[in-house]
C-alpha positions as semicolon CSV with decimal commas, in nm:
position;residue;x (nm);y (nm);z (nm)
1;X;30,670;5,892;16,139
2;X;30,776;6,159;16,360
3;X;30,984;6,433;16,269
4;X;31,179;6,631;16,524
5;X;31,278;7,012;16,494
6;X;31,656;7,087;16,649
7;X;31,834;7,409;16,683
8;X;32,206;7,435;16,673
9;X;32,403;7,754;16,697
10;X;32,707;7,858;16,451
11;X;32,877;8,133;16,358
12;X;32,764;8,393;16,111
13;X;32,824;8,701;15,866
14;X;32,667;8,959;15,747
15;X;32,702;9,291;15,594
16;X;32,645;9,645;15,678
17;X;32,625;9,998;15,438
18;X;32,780;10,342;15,611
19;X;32,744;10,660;15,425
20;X;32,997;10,935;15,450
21;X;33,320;10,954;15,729
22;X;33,309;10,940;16,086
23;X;33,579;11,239;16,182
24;X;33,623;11,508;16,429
25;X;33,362;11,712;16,245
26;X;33,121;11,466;16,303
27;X;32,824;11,578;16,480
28;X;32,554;11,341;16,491
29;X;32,589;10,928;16,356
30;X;32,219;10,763;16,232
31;X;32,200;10,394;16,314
32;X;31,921;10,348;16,085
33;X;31,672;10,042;16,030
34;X;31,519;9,970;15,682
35;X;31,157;9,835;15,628
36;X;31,105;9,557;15,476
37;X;31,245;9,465;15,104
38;X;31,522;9,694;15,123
39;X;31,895;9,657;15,112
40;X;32,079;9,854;15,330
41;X;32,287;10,028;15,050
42;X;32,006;10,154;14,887
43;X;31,823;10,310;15,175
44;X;32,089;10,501;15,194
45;X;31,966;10,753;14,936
46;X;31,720;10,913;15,159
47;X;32,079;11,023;15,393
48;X;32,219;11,165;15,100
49;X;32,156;11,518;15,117
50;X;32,249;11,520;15,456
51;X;32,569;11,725;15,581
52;X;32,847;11,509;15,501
53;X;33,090;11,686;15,700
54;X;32,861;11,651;16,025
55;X;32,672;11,350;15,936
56;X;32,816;10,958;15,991
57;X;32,510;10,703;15,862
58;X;32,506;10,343;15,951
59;X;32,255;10,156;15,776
60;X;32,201;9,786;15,922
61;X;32,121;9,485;15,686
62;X;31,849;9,270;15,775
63;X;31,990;8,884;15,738
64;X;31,684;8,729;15,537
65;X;31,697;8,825;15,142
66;X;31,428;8,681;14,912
67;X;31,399;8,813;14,580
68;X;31,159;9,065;14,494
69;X;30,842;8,984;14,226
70;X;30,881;8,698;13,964
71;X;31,137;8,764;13,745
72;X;31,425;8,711;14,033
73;X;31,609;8,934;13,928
74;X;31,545;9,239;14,258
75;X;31,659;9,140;14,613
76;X;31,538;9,294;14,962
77;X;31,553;9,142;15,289
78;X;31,316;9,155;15,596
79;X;31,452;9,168;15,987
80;X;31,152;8,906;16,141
81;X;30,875;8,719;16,083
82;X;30,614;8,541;16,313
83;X;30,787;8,222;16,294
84;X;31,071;8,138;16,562
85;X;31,050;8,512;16,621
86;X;31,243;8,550;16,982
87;X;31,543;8,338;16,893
88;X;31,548;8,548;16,547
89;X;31,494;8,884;16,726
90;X;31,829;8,722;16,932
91;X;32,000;8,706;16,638
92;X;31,935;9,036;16,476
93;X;32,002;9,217;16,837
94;X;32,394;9,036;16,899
95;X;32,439;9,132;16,502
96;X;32,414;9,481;16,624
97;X;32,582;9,449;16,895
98;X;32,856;9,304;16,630
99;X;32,805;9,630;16,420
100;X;32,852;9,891;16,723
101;X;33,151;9,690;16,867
102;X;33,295;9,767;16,484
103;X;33,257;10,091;16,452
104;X;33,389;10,208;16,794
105;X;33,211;10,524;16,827
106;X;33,290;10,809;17,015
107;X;33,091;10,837;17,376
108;X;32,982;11,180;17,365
109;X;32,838;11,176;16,978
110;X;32,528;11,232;16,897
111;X;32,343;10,914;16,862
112;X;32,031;10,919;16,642
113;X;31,822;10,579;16,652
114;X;31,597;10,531;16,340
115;X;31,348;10,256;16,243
116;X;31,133;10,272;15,880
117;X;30,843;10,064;15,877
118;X;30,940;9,717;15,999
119;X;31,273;9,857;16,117
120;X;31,095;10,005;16,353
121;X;31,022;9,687;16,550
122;X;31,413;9,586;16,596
123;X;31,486;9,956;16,648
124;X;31,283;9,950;16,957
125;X;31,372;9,665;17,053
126;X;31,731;9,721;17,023
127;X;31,737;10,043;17,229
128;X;31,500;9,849;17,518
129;X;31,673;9,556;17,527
130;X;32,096;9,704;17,554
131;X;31,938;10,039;17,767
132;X;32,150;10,234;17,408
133;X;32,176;10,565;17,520
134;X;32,034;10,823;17,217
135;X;32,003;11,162;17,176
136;X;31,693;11,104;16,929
137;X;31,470;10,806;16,887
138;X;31,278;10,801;16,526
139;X;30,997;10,572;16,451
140;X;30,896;10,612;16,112
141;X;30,561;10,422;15,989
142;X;30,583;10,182;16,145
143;X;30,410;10,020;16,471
144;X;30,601;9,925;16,823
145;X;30,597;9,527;16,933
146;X;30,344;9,478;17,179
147;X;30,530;9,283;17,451
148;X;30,783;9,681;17,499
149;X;30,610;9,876;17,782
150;X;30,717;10,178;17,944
151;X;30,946;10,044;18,213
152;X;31,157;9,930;17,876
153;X;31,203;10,282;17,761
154;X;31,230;10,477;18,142
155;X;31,604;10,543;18,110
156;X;31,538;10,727;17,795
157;X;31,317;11,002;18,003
158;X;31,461;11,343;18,006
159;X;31,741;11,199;17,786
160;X;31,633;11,133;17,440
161;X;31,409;11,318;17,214
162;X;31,135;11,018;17,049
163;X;30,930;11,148;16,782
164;X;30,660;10,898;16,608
165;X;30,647;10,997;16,194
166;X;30,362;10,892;15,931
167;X;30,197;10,970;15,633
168;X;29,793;11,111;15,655
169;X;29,785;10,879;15,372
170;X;29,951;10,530;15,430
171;X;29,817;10,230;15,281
172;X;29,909;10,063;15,549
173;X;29,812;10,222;15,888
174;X;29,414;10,244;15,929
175;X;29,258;10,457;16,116
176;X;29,172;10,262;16,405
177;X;29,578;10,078;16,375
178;X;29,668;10,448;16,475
179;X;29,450;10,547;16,721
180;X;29,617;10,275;16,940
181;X;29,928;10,295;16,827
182;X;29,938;10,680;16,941
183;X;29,782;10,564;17,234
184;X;30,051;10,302;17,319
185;X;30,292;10,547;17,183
186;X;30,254;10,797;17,472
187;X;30,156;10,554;17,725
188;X;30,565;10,423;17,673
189;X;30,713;10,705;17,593
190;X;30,524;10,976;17,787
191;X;30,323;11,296;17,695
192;X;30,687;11,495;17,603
193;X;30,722;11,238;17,294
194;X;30,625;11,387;16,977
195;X;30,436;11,305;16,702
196;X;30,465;11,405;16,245
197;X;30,225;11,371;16,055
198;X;30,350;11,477;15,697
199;X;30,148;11,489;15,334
200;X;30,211;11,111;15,215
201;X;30,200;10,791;15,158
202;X;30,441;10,491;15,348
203;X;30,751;10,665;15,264
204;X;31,061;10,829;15,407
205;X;31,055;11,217;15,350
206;X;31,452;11,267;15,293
207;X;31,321;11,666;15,342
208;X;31,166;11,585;15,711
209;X;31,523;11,436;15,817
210;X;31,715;11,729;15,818
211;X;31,500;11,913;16,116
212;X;31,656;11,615;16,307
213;X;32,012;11,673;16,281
């Protein structure tokens, strides 16, 4: 018996969380990325003490939601996994396309791109892939996909301030894992990039975000 594995394309919708208003006092919007087992809604708290009047966050929903533990009762979501990965990274990148189109903002704001954890790989991806014109680029614990190189990100030179931020104690990034991500980390963003390193674990420091507004 032979079974046969057939792709089909359809229509389909999905949400997205925005804290605070976008007005004329407006100064910078965050298109933010969640890691992995999050809902968008909820990683909104870190935004929360945040400006209000100045600060417009969008926080993107990742499609796949699986509940979290054994009691089903806790839902997250993840943005990729290794299977069927290019057609899914497809998905996620016309989705915000969808979410941009939406929320029609203004051409001269202040554009602040941020990935957490596995965020960080459709973050990156995002900004290589439409050329998205930031003011800030923030990668937060998380590590880069391997097929970006630095002709992805040239536009970005002398444009857009990227800054690489992680814990000196997260479970998840060895030693070695970092030494070549900073590597690759310079090598496509250049030596003007930046790099945090804060007290903690795999976490989002709500108190390191306001030094980027």
């Amino acid at each position: 018996m032979k079974s046969t594995e057939k792709e089909i394309s359809y229509q389909s919708t999905n949400s997205y969380s925005t804290l605070n208003n976008l007005t004329d006092t407006t100064k910078n919007v965050w298109f933010v990325c969640h890691g992995i087992g999050y809902l968008s809604r909820y990683f909104l708290k870190y935004f929360k003490d945040l400006n209000p009047e100045e600060n417009y966050i969008i926080a993107l929903q990742a499609q796949s939601k699986y509940y979290l533990g054994s009691k089903y009762r806790h839902v997250g979501a993840s943005w990729l996994t290794k299977e069927n990965t290019a057609k899914e990274t497809e998905n996620v990148m016309h989705y915000f396309d969808a979410v941009l189109e939406a929320e029609k903002l203004p051409k001269d704001i202040n554009l602040i791109v941020l990935g957490y954890s596995q965020g960080v790989s459709v973050a990156t991806r995002y900004v290589a892939s439409r050329k998205l014109k930031c003011s800030q680029l923030l990668l937060l614990s998380g590590g880069i996909p391997a097929e970006l190189t630095n002709d992805d990100f040239k536009f970005l030179e002398g444009k857009t301030k990227v800054t690489l931020l992680y814990g000196d104690k997260d479970e998840y990034l060895t030693e070695p894992f970092m030494d070549n991500a900073i590597k690759g980390f310079y090598q496509l963003f250049g030596e003007t990039a930046e790099i945090n390193v804060f007290e903690g674990k795999h976490e989002v420091k709500k108190e390191l975000l306001k030094q980027f507004c």
